[in-house]
MARDORO-7938 format. One line per field, with one value per residue (C-alpha): residue number from 1; residue in one letter; z, y, x. Coordinates in nm, 2 decimals. Example, Ala and Ser with C-alpha at 12.3 -4.5 7.8 and 13.67 -1.06 7.14 Angstrom:
num	(1/2) .
residuo	(A/S) .
w	(0.78/0.71) .
v	(-0.45/-0.11) .
u	(1.23/1.37) .
END
This chain:
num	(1/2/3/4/5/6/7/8/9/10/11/12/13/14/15/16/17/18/19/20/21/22/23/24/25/26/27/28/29/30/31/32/33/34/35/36/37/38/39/40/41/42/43/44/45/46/47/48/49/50/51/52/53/54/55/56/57/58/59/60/61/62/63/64/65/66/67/68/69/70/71/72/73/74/75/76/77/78/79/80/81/82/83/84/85/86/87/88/89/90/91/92/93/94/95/96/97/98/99/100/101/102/103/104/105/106/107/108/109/110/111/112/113/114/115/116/117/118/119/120/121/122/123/124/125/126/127/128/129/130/131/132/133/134/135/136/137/138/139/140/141/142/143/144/145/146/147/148/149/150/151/152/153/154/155/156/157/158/159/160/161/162/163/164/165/166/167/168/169/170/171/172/173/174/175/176/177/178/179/180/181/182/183/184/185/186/187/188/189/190/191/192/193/194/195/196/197/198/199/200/201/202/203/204/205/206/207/208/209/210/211/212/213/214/215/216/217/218/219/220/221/222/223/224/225/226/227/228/229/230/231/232/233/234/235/236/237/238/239/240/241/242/243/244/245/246/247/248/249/250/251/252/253/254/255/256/257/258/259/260/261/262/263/264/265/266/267/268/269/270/271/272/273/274/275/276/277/278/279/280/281/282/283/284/285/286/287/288/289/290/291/292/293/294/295/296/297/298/299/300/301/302/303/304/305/306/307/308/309/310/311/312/313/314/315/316/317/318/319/320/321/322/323/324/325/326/327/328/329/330/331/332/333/334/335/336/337/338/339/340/341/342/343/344/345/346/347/348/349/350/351/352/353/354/355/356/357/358/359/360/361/362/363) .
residuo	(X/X/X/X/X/X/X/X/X/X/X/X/X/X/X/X/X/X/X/X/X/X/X/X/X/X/X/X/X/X/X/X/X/X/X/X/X/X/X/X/X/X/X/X/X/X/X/X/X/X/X/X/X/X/X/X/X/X/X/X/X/X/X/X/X/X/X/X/X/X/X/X/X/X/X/X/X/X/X/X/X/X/X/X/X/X/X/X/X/X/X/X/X/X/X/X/X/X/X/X/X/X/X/X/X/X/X/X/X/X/X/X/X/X/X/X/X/X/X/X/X/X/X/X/X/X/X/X/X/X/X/X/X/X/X/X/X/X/X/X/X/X/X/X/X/X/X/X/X/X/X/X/X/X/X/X/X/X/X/X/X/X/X/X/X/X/X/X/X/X/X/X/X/X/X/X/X/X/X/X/X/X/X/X/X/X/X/X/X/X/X/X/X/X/X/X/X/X/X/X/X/X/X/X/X/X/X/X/X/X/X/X/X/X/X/X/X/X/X/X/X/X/X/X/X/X/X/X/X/X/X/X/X/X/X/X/X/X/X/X/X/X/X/X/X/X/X/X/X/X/X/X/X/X/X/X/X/X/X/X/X/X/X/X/X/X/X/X/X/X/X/X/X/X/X/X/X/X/X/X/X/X/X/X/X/X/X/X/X/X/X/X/X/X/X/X/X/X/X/X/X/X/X/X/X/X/X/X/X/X/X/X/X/X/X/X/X/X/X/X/X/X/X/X/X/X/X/X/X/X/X/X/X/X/X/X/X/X/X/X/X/X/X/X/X/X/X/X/X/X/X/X/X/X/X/X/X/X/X/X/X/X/X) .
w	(-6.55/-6.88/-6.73/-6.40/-6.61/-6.80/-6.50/-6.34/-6.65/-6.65/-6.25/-6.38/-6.64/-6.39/-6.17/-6.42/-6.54/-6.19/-6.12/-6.48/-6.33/-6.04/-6.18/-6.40/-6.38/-6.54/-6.27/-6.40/-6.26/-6.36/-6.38/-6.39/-6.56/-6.26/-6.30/-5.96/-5.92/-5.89/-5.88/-5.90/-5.95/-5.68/-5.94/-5.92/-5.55/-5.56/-5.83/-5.68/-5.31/-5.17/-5.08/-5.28/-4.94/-4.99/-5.37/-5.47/-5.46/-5.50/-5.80/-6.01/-6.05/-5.65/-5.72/-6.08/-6.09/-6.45/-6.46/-6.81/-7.02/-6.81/-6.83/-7.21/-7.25/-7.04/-7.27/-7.54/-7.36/-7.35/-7.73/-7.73/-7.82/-7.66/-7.55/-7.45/-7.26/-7.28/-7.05/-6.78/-6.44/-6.16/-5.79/-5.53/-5.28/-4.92/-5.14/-5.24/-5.51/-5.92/-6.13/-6.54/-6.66/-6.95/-6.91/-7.11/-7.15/-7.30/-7.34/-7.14/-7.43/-7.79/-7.77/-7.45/-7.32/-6.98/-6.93/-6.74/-6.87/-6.79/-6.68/-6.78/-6.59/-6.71/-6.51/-6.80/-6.59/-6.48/-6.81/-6.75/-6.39/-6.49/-6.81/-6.55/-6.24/-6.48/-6.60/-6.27/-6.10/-6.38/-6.34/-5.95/-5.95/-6.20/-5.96/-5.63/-5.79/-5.82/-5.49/-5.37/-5.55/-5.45/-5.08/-5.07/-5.24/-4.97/-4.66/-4.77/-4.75/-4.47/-4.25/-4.37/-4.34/-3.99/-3.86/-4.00/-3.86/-3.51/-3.53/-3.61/-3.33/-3.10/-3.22/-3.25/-2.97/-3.03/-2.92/-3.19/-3.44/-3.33/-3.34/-3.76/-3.71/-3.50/-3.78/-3.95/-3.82/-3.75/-4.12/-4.19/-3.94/-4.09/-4.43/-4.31/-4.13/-4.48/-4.65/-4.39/-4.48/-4.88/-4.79/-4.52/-4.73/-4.83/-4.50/-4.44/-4.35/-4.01/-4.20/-3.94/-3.94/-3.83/-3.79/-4.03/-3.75/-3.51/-3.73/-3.80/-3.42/-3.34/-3.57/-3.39/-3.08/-3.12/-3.33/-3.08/-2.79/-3.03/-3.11/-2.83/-2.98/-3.36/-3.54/-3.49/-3.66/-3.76/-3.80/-4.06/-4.00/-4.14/-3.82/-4.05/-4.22/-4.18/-4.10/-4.36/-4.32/-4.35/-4.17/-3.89/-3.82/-4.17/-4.22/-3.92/-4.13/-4.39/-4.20/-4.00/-4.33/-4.44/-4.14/-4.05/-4.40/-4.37/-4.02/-4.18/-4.51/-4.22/-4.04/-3.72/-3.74/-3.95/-4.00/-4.08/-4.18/-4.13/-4.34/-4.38/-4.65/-4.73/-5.17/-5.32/-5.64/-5.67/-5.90/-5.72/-6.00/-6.22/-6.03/-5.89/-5.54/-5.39/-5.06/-5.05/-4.71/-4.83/-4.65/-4.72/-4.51/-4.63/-4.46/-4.55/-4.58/-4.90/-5.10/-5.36/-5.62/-5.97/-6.13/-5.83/-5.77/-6.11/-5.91/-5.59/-5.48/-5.65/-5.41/-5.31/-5.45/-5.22/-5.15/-4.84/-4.86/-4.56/-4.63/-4.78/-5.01/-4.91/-4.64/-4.95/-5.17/-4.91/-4.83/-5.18/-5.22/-4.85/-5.01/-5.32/-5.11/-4.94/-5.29/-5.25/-5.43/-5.26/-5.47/-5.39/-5.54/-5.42/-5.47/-5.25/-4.95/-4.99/-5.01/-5.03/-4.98/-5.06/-4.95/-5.06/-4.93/-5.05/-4.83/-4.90/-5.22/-5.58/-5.77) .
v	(22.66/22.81/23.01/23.10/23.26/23.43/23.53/23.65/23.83/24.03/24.10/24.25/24.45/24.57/24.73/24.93/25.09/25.20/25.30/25.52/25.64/25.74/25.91/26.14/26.48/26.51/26.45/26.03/25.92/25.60/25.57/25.28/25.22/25.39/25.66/25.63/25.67/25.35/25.51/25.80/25.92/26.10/26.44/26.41/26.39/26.68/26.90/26.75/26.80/26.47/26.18/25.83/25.71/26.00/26.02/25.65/25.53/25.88/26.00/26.17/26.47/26.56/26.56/26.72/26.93/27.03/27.01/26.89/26.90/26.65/26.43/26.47/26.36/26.06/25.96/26.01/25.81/25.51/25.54/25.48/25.84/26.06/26.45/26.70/27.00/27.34/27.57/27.47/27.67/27.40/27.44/27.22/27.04/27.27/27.57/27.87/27.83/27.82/27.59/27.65/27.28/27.12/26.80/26.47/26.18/25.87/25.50/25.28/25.10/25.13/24.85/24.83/24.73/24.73/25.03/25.18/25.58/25.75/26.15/26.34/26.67/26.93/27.25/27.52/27.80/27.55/27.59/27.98/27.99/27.77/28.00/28.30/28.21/28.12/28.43/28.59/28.39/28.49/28.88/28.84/28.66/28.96/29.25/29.05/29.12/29.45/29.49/29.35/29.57/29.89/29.75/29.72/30.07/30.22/30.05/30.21/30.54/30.57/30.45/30.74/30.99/30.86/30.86/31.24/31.35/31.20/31.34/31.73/31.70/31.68/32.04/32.23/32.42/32.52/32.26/32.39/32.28/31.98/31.86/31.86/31.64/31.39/31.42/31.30/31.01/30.89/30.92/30.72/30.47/30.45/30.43/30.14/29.96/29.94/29.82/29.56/29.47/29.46/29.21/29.02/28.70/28.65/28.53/28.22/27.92/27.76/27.44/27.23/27.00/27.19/27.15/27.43/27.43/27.55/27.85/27.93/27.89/28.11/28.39/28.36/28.43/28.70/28.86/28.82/28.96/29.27/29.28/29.10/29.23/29.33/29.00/28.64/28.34/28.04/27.73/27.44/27.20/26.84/26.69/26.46/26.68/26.54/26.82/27.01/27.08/27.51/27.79/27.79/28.20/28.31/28.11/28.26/28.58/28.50/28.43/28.74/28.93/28.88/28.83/29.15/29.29/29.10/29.30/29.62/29.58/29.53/29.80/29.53/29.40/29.08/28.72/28.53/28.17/27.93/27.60/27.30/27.04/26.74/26.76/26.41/26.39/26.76/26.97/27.28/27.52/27.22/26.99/26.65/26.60/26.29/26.50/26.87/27.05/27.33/27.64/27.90/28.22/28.43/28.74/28.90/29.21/29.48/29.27/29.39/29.66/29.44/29.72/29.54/29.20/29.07/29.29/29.23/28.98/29.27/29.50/29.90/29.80/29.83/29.96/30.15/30.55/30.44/30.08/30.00/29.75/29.46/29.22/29.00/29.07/28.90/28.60/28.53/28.53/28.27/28.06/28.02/27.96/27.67/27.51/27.61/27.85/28.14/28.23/28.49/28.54/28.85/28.98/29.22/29.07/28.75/28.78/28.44/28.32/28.01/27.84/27.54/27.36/27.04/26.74/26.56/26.59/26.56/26.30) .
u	(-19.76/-19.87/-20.13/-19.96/-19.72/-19.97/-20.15/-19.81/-19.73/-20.09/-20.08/-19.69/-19.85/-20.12/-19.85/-19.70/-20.01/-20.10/-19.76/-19.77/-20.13/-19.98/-19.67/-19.89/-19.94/-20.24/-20.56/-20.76/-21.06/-21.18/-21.62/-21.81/-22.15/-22.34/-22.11/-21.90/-21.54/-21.38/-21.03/-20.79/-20.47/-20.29/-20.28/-20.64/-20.68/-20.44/-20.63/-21.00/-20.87/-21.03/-20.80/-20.88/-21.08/-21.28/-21.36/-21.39/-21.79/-21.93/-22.09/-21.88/-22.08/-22.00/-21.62/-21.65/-21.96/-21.97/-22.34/-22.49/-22.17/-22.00/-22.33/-22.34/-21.99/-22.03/-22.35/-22.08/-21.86/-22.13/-22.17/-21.77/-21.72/-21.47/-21.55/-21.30/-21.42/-21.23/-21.17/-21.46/-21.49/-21.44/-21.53/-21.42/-21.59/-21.57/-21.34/-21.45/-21.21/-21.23/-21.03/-21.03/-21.01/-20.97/-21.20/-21.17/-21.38/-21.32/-21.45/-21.23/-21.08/-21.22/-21.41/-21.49/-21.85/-21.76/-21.94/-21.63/-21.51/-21.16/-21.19/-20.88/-20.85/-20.54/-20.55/-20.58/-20.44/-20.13/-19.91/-19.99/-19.90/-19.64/-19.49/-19.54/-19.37/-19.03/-19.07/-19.10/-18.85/-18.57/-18.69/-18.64/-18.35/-18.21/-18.36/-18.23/-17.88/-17.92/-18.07/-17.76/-17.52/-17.73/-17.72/-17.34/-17.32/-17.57/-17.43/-17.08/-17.15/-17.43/-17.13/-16.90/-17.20/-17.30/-16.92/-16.90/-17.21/-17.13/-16.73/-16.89/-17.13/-16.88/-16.74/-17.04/-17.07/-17.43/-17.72/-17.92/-17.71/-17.64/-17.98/-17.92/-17.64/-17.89/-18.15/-17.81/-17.79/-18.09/-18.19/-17.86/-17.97/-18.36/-18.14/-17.95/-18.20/-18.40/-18.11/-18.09/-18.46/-18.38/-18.15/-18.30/-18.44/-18.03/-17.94/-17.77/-18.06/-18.05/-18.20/-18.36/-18.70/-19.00/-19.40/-19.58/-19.85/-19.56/-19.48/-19.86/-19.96/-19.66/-19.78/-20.15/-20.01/-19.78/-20.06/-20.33/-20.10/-20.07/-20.41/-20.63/-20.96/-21.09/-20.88/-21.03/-20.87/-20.99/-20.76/-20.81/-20.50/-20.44/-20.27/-20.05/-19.86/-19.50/-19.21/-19.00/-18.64/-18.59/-18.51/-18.82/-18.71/-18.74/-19.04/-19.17/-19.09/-19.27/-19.62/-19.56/-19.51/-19.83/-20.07/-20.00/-20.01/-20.36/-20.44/-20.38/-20.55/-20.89/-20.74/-20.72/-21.10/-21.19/-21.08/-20.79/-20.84/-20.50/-20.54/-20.30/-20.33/-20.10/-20.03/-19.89/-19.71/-19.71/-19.49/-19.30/-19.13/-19.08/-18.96/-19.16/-19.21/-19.37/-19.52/-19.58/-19.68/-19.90/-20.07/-20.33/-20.34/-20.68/-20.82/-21.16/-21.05/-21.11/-20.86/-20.55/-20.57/-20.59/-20.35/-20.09/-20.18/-19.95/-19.64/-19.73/-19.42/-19.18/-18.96/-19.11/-19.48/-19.69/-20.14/-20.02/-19.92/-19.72/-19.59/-19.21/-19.32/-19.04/-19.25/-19.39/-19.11/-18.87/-19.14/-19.09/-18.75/-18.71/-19.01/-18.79/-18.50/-18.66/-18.71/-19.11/-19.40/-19.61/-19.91/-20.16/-20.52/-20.73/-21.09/-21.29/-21.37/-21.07/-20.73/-20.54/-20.20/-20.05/-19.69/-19.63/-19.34/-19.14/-19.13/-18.74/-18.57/-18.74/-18.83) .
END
């Protein structure tokens, strides 16, 4: 009985360590002696992009290529010495994309001679993106209130303008000079249907489930019926991701908003990739969520100005002479709405977008 208990009690014990593994946000793989993963936390299948199934058995140079430092800190780690890594450039297995890492490597246990190592991975540019996007969010929320005052201002007095306009166009006797009381108001009209734009991503949500893939394969359509030649797309999508509860409209919106800012920045020849991924235990604007639906939109095109990409989410900025500056600015602000992030990273020849949308409530 003694040692069933015992037994019971280290089985118990084992539980809660996984399940304080798996609550982390910090990215643990676990190496044996031949320097394999034998396990990992679902922040670093998040960070690594590989499920578990995936990683587990390979060598753990393929999932964190960090050449001869990483081997130097697992010799280390065989000696029962522990290495941390600063600021390492990480790429991913099958993405294009560089993480800055902060990589740790330890002994598992202090006097261990099992031969086993943990790999702790912190995302170095996290706590800045983090730091940032609170900053950004409180400057947009502060600037969506004034673009509501100034709309309710606007509106106000276009209608007073455009009412005048149309009453003294019915006693000018002249058709000459009526056609400046129609430049009237159809200037108040452009005027008005911009304010309508400002404040377009304010709207009350329809929240209802929805498929991402039906949004994405929506935008693909109605862009390849306006543009049947010049724009190919290629399409990346995890067939389990689960449905989120939104507005499917706005999101719509949002996709269209920048596809087509994509199309122009090609000038309508070029490629748009569309990739879904499934994110567990994935932090959204500081909060937890178990299951995260996430989606990358990147073009090829000549990418963003660097003097705009840090303000490129803010209202009236914009690359084009002729563009209003508000499709991205209103994404942002429905993203946010729907509890979610957009993110955008640009160089010449790869512009990317990412939306990452909350699965249920958080944790």
């Amino acid at each position: 009985m003694h040692q069933y208990g015992a037994n019971q009690m280290n089985q118990s014990q084992t539980v809660d360590y996984l399940q304080v593994l798996e609550a982390l946000t910090t990215a643990v793989l676990v190496v044996d002696a031949d320097k394999r993963v034998s396990f990992m936390n679902p922040a670093a299948e998040t960070l690594l992009a590989t499920s578990i199934q995936r990683g587990v058995g390979r060598e753990v140079g393929e999932l964190v290529p960090l050449g001869i430092t990483l081997q130097a800190a697992l010799m280390a780690a065989e000696q029962g010495d522990s290495t941390t890594l600063r600021e390492e450039t990480l790429v991913r297995l099958g993405d294009a994309n560089t993480l800055c890492v902060d990589c740790t490597v330890s002994p598992f246990g202090v006097q261990s001679q099992s031969g086993f190592m943990i790999i702790e991975l912190d995302r170095v540019d996290q706590l800045t993106r983090i730091a940032r996007d609170t900053w950004v969010h409180e400057r947009q929320d502060a600037l969506n209130q004034i673009v509501r005052a100034l709309a309710h201002e606007i509106k106000n007095p276009l209608g007073g303008l455009r009412g005048a306009a149309q009453l003294l166009d019915r006693e000018l006797p002249r058709r000459e000079l009526r056609e400046y009381t129609h430049i009237i108001t159809h200037e108040a009209d452009r005027l008005s249907r911009l304010v309508d734009r400002l404040t377009g991503g304010f709207q009350a949500m329809d929240r209802q489930p929805f498929n991402l893939h039906s949004v994405l394969e929506h935008v693909r359509k109605l862009i390849l019926v306006e543009l049947p030649e010049g724009v190919e797309f290629k399409r990346d999508y995890d067939p389990s991701i689960p449905d989120v509860c939104g507005d499917r409209a706005q999101m719509i919106q949002v996709v269209l908003n920048i596809v087509r800012n994509a199309v122009q920045a090609m000038e309508g020849r070029g490629q748009i990739s569309l990739r879904t991924r499934v994110r567990r235990q994935y932090t959204l604007r500081n909060q937890r969520h178990r299951l995260v639906v996430e989606a990358s939109i990147t073009d090829n095109g000549p990418g963003i100005d660097p003097e705009l990409i840090d303000r490129v989410f803010f209202p009236m900025v914009t690359g084009r002479a002729e563009g209003t500056g508000l499709g991205l600015a209103l994404a942002q602000e429905i993203i946010h709405r729907h509890a979610g992030s957009i993110e955008c990273a640009s160089e010449p020849g790869r512009t990317c977008f990412v939306l990452a949308l909350p699965v249920g409530e958080a944790q």
